[in-house]
C-alpha positions, 0 to 999 in steps of 0.5 A, spaced: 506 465 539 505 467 532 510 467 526 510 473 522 515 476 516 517 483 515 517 485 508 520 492 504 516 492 497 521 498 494 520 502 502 513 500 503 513 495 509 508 490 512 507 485 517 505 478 513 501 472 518 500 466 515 492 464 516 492 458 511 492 452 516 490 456 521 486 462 522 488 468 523 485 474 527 487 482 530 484 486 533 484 494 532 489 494 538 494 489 535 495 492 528 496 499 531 501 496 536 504 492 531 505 497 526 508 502 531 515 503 530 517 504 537 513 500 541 512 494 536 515 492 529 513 497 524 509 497 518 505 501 513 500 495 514 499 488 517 496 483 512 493 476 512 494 471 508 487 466 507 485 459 502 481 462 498 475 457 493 476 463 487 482 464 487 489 462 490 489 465 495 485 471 500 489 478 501 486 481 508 489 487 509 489 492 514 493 500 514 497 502 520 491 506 523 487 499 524 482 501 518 481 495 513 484 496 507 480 495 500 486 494 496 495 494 497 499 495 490 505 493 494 502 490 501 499 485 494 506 484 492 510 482 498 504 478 499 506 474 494 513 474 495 511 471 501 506 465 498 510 463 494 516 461 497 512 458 502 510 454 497 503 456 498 502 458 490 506 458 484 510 463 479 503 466 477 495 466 478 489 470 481 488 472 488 482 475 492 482 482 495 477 486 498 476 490 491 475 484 487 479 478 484 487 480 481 492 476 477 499 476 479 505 474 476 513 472 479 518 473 474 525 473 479 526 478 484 520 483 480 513 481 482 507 484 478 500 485 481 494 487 477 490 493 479 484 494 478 481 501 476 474 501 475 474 509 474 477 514 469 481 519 470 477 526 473 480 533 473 479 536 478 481 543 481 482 542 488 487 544 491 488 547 484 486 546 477 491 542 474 490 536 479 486 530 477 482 524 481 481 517 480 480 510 484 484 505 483 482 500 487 483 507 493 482 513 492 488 518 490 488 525 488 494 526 484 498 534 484 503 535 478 508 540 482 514 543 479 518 541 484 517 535 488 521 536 494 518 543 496 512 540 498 510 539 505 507 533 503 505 531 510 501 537 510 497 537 505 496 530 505 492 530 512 488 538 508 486 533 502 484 527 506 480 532 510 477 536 504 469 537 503 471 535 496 473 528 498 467 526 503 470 519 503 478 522 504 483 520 499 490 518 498 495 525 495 500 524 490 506 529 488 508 529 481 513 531 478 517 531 470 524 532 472 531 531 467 528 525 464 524 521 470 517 522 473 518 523 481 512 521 485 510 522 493 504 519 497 502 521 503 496 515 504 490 515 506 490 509 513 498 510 514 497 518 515 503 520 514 507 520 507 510 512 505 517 511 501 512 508 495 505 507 494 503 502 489 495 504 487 499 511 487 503 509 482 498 506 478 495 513 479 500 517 478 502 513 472 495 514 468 495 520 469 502 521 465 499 518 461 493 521 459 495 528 461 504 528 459 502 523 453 508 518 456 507 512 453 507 505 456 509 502 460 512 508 465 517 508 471 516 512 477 521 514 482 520 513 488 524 515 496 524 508 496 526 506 489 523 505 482 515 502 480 514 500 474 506 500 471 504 497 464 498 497 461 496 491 456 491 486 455 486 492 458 490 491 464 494 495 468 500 491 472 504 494 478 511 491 478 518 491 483 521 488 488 519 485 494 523 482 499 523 479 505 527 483 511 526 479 518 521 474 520 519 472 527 514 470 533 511 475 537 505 475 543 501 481 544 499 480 551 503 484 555 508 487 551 506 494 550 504 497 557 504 504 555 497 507 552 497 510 546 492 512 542 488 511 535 491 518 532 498 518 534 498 511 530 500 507 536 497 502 540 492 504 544 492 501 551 494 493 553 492 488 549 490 481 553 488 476 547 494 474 543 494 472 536 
């Protein structure tokens, strides 16, 4: 049996294992069994928490679909929710994630990441000439729309992830100007589907507001599930909202899940006999 935490960071949510005294592994099955919101315990992504020697702690993260995520804007926040009221780390700091070595800062409810962005905004004219691209620290394609809730975004999500111009695939942000807000959707890359928020989309979606509209720093972002908040300063951009622990547990895979599924319904793919 293994303990894990479920946590919401403004309507993404992740299954959170603690490998910091003892090691930690899923396989493909289990983090799509896991993550599968019938049979399993739902999530947008699992995620590890290890001992890191460069940093205070190591995020392992992996999307729903069981692919190895470079990087989690909120999955990060939640993580450090979690580390540090399992005293695993103090009110500030670094972690380490597959795209390199972030700072971290907890200040009540709000934790704040730092995302990095190692590229600059790129126009882009697919699906039209008024999109853009950039990497931040995943890619994200972001559309400005005139109206954000006439998109079906879980189709033109899967037509941009699958589009010769994005050989690698990307994730796909919607956003709008709307009565004084910046509405924003992302449709992501890994969970396959739209999510409530996206952390690295908001980044996006924030730099592109700010270099296309001319909106100053720092900019909020509404989101289905709730306000994002990006900032940039000390050449650093930094994420920030809540993040907050919704149920823990113990779980053993072996044997719980006998209906075979398969990789692109997002679900398990068949029995597990290991448990983790």
């Amino acid at each position: 049996m293994m303990k894990f935490q479920k946590y919401v960071a403004v309507g993404n949510d992740f299954i959170i294992f603690d490998g910091w005294d003892t090691e930690v592994s899923v396989n493909l099955d289990q983090v799509l069994a896991l993550c599968d919101r019938r049979f399993g315990i739902g999530a947008d992504g699992v995620i590890i928490l290890t001992r890191e020697q460069q940093a205070d702690f190591r995020m392992i993260y992996y999307n729903a679909d069981g692919s190895r995520g470079e990087m989690c804007g909120n999955g990060a926040r939640s993580l450090i929710k979690y580390a540090a009221s399992a005293s695993r780390i103090s009110s500030s700091g670094t972690f380490l994630a597959d795209d390199g070595l972030h700072h971290y800062q907890i200040n009540d409810n709000l934790v704040s990441v730092e995302i990095l962005v190692n590229d600059t905004l790129h126009p882009w004219d697919v699906p039209n000439e008024a999109s853009c691209f950039i990497n931040t620290g995943v890619p994200h394609l972001i559309i400005p729309v005139d109206n954000i809730d006439t998109v079906t975004l879980n189709s033109l999500g899967p037509d941009m992830n699958g589009h010769a111009a994005h050989p690698e695939g990307t994730n796909v942000n919607i956003i709008e100007r709307a009565k004084g807000k910046l509405l924003v959707r992302t449709w992501e890359r890994g969970v396959n589907a739209e999510t409530l928020a996206c952390g690295t989309g908001a980044t996006a979606s924030a730099i592109f507001a700010n270099a296309v509209w001319k909106l100053p720093w720092p900019i909020s972002m509404t989101y289905k599930g709730g306000i994002l908040n990006v900032d940039f300063h000390g050449n650093q951009y930094w994420l920030t909202g809540a993040a907050e622990l919704v149920f823990e547990g113990h779980i053993l895979l072996s044997g719980i899940f006998p209906l075979t599924h398969t990789k692109t319904s997002n679900s398990a793919s068949g029995r597990d006999t290991n448990s983790i």
